[in-house]
C-alpha positions in Angstrom: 23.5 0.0 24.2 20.6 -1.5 21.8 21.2 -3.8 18.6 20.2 -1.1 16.7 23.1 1.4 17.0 25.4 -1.0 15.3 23.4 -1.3 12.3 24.9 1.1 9.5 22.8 0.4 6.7 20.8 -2.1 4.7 20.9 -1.1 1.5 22.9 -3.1 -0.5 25.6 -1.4 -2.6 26.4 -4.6 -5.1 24.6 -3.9 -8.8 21.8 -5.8 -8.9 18.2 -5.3 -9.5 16.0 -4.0 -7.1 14.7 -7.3 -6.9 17.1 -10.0 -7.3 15.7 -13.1 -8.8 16.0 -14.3 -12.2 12.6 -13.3 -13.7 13.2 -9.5 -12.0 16.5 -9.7 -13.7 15.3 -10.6 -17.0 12.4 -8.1 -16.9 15.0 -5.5 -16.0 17.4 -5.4 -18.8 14.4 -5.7 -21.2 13.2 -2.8 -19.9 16.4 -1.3 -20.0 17.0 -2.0 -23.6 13.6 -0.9 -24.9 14.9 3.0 -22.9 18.2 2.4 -25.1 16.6 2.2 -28.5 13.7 4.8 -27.1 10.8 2.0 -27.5 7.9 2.1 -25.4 6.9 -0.7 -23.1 3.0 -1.3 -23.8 1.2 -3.3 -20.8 -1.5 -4.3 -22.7 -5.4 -4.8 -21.3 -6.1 -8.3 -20.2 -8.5 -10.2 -22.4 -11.1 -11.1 -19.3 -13.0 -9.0 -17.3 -11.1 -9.5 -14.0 -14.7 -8.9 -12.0 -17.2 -10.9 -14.0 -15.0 -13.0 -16.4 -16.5 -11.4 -19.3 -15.0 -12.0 -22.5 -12.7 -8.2 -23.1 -12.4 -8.5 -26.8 -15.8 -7.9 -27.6 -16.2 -4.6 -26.0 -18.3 -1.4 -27.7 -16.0 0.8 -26.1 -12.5 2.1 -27.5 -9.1 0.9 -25.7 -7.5 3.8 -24.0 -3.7 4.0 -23.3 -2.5 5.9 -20.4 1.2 7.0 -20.7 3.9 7.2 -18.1 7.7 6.0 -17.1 8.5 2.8 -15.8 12.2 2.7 -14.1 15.2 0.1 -14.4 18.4 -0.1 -13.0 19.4 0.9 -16.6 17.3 4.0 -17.0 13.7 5.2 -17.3 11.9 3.8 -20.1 7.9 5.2 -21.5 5.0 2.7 -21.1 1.7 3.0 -22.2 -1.0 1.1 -20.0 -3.6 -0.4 -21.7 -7.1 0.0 -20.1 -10.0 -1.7 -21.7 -13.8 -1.2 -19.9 -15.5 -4.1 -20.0 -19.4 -4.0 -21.6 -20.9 -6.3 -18.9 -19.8 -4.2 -15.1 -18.6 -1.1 -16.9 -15.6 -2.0 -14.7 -12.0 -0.3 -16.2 
């Protein structure tokens, strides 16, 4: 008989985050509590170029905000991702 018949399961049945350290945690029941009040979560565009370290905040082009859900152990909450393309590499 092989190790692996005995193993049942490894999914963890305590309530917890997914990911269980204190900045997961945190991040969790913020999420959480934006879904309660029906706030959106906006991850916004980062303020460098992450190819040529271009400066983001002086772009030509308009910001664009792509929406979707982003789950917590507290329920589904909308985000908007903020995608800025940068003048220099035309990189999004």
């Amino acid at each position: 008989m092989s190790a692996l018949s005995y193993v049942r399961s490894a999914v963890s049945t305590k309530p917890i985050s997914l990911l269980n350290c204190r900045e997961s945690i945190t991040f969790d029941r913020r999420v959480g509590a934006l879904a309660r009040r029906g706030c959106v979560y906006v991850l916004e565009a980062p303020n460098v170029c992450t190819v040529w370290g271009a400066d983001g905040e002086r772009t030509r082009m308009p910001d664009q905000a792509l929406a979707g859900i982003l789950h917590s152990s507290l329920g589904p909450c909308r985000i908007e991702g903020v995608c800025r393309t940068c003048d220099a590499c035309n990189q999004v």
